[in-house]
N, C-alpha and C positions, 0 to 999 in steps of 0.2 A: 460739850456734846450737842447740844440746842443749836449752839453757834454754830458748829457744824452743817448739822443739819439744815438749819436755815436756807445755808449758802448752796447745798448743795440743790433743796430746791430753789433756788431764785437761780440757779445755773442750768436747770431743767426747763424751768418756766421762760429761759428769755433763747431757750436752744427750740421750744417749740412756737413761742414767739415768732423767731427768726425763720423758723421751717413757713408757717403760718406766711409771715410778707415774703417770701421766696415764691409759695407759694401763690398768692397773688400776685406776683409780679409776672410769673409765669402764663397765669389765666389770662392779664390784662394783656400781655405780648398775644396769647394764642387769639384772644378775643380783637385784638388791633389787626391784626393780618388776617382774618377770617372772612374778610369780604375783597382782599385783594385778587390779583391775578396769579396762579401761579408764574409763571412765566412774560414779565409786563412786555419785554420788549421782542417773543417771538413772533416771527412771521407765520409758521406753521399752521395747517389748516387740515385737522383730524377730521375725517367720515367716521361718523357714528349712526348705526341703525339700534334703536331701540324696538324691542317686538313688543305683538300688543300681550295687555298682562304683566307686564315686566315693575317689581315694584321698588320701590325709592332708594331702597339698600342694595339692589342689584344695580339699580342704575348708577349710584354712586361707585361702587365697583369697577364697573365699567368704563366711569369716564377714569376712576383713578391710573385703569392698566390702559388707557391707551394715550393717558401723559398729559392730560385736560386740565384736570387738577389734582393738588397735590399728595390730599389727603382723602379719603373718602368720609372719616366721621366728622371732617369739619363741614363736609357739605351737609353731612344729615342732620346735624347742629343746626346749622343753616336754614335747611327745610322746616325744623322743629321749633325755631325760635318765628320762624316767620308765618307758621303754619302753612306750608305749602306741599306736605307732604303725599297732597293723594292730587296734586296739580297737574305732575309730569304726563307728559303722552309720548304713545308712540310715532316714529316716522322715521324718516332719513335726518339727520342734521349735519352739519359743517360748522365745527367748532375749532376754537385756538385757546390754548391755551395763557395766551394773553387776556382773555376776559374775563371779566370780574364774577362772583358767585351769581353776585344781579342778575348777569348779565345771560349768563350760560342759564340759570334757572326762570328767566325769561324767556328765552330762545326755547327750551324744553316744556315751558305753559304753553305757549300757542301753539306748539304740532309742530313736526317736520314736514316734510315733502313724501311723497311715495317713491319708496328705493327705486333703483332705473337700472336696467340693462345695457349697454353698448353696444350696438346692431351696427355692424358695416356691411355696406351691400357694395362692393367694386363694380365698376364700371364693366360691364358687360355681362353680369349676371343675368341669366334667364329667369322668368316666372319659379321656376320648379326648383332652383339652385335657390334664390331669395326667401321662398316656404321652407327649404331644406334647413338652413342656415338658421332665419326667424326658429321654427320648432325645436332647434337642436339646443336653445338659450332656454327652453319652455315658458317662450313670452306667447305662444299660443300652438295648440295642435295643429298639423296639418291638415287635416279634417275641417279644421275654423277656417282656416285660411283660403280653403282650396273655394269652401264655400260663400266666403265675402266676394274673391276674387272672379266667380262666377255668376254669382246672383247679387250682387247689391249693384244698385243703380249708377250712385255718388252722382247728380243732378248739379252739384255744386259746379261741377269740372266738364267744361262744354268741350271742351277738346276729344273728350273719348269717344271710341266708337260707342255704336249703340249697343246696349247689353245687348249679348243672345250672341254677339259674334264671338269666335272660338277665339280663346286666348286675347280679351277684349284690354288687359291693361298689360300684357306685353309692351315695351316701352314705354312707360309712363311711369313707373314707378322710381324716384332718380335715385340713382347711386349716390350714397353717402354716408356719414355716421352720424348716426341718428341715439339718443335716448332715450330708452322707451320704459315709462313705467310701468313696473310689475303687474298692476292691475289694470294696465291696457286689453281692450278689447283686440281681437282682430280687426274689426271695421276700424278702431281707431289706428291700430300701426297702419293699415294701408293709407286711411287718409292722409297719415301725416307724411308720408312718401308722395302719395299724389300731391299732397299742399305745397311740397318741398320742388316737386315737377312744376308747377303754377308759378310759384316763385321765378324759377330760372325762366323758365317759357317768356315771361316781361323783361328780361332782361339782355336776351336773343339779339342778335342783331336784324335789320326786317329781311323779310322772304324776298330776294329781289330774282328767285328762282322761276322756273315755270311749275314747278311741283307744289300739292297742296301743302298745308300743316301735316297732315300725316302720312305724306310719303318721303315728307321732308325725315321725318322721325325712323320710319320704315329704312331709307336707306342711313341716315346715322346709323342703325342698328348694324349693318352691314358692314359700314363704315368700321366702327366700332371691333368688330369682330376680323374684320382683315388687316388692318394695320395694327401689327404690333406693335413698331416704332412709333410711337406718337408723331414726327418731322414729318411723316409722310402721310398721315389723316388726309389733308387736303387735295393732297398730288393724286390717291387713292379716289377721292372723291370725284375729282373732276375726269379720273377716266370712267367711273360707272356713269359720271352725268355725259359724258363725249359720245357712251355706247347707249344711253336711252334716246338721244337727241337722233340718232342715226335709227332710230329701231332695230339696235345691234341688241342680243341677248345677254343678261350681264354675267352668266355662266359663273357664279359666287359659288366656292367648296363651303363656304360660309350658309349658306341658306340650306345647302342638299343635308349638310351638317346636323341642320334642324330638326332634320323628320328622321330623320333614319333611325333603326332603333335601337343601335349602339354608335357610339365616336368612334372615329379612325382615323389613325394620324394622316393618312393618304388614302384618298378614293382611287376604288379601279374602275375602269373602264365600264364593267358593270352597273355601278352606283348610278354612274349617269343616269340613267333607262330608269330611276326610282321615281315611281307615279306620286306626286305631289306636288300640288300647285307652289309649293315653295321650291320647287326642282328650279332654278332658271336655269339650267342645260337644258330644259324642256320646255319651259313657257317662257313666251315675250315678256317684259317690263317688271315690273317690281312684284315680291311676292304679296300677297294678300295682306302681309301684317309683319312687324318688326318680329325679329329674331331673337333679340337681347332688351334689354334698359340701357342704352346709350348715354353716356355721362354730358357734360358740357361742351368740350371741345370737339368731340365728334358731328354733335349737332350742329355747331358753328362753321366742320371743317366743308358740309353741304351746303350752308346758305355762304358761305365764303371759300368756297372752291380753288386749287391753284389754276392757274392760266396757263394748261397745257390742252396739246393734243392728242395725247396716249391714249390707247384704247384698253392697252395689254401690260401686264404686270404679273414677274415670276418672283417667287421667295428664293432668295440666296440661301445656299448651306452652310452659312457660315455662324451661325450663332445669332447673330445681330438682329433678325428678325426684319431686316430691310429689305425691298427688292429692286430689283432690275426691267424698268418700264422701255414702252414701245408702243410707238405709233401705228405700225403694221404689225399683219401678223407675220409676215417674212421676219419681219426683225423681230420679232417675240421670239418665232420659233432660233434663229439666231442666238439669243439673249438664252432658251434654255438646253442648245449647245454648251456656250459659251461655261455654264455653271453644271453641264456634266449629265443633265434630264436626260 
């Protein structure tokens, strides 16, 4: 019965034995892989915004669901054996899952970035569509905007007109996509629009025009706004620059466009007669000030003009958005026979 008994603990003793190195075998596995990569050889590159407040077991959480790594209590393990667990901060990060625990809870001690919005402003945007657009991401109120874009100097940027003129960064502001982080200023998105305008301005081809820098820009804007077809920027350009050289009026739907106080697909006869120095159905030469932000190849398509002699240009009905030029006006008036006017 002893005999028994014996055996049946020493068969107990060597079953929790066995549990026992099992068990450590398992620690020493969990413990070997604990500072590996989840994932060594992905390319994948996770956005992670941590908010401020956020603490080590939520963060651990968070990187587990969005596939960073693989475990979350191995990372608090992690944090706990290293003491780093009041380290983390908040910010923006760009994580993979290929890095190691070091590596991501190194990347999480020094700080992220400030999250960023993706602001694209298209080529031909006005002042009011670009505030519109900016306010609607709430990277700043309108109200902020309205008031950088009227009252702040920017001295940095000799190109602008002088404050105090109306709609003073009307074309200056360049079309593009931009990143703007969350806790940008309004002074800072503009400048960084202007800076983005500074940039391209150096890279211009030179003024080999008779027009200043800013009516160079003034008609881009124009530009801009009449040719839909991109091919025909320059052919468009070189008749407003045929009809300034003549002292011919450049009669732009594009400019009367501007003031009036609603859009219309087609001006009447009426509209003409609308009192505003941006009328050219009513004043000589170029309006006071650009119309739009004219992007790069508009600006380019003025200081590099086609080599024609058109004066006159009608829009085709047909979709394409190109039109049908002329030298005279007989032939214009021709040309919008021809297409049905």
């Amino acid at each position: 019965m002893k005999k028994r008994k014996r055996k049946k603990i020493i068969f107990v003793l060597g079953v929790f034995i066995l549990l026992i190195l099992i068990g450590l075998g398992g620690l020493k596995y969990y413990f070997s892989e604990l500072g590996k990569p989840y994932l060594p050889n992905s390319k994948e590159i996770v956005e992670i915004e941590i908010a401020q407040g956020t603490n080590s077991r939520k963060i651990a959480e968070h990187l587990e669901n969005a596939g960073v790594i693989k475990d979350s209590r191995q990372f608090i393990f992690y944090l706990k054996k290293n003491d780093l667990e009041n380290s983390l901060k908040s910010g923006f990060y760009r994580l993979s899952p290929a890095m190691s625990l070091k590596e991501i809870t190194e990347r999480l001690s020094k700080g992220g970035s400030v999250p960023y919005d993706v602001l694209t402003i298209p080529e031909g945007f006005t002042l009011e569509q670009i505030v519109d657009k900016t306010a609607s991401l709430g990277l700043a109120t309108e109200d902020e905007l309205w008031n950088v874009l009227n009252n702040h100097e920017f001295p940095q940027f000799d190109f602008l007109p002088p404050l105090g003129t109306n709609n003073r960064l009307e074309g200056y502001l360049f079309p593009d996509t931009y990143h703007i982080g969350r806790d940008s200023s309004a002074d800072q998105i503009v400048s960084t629009m202007l800076s983005r305008f500074s940039q391209i301005k150096e890279e211009l081809p030179l003024n080999k025009t008779d027009l200043s820098f800013k009516d160079v820009i003034i008609l881009a804007s124009i530009v801009e706004k009449e040719a839909v077809a991109a091919k025909e920027r320059a052919v468009i350009a070189s008749a407003f620059l045929n009809r300034l050289a003549v002292n011919q009026r450049l009669e732009s739907c594009a400019t009367l466009q501007y003031v009036l106080p609603e859009h219309k697909e087609r001006l009447l006869l009426s509209d003409l007669e609308f009192k505003s120095p941006y009328n050219t159905y009513r004043n000589d030469g170029l309006p006071p000030g650009p119309i739009c932000n004219p992007g790069r190849q508009a600006i380019i398509a003025v200081l590099e003009p086609a080599n024609t002699s058109y004066k006159y240009f009608v829009a085709k009905n047909d979709g394409t958005g190109e039109h049908l030029f002329a030298e005279t006006y007989s032939g214009h008036l021709a040309n919008r026979r021809k297409l049905g006017y």
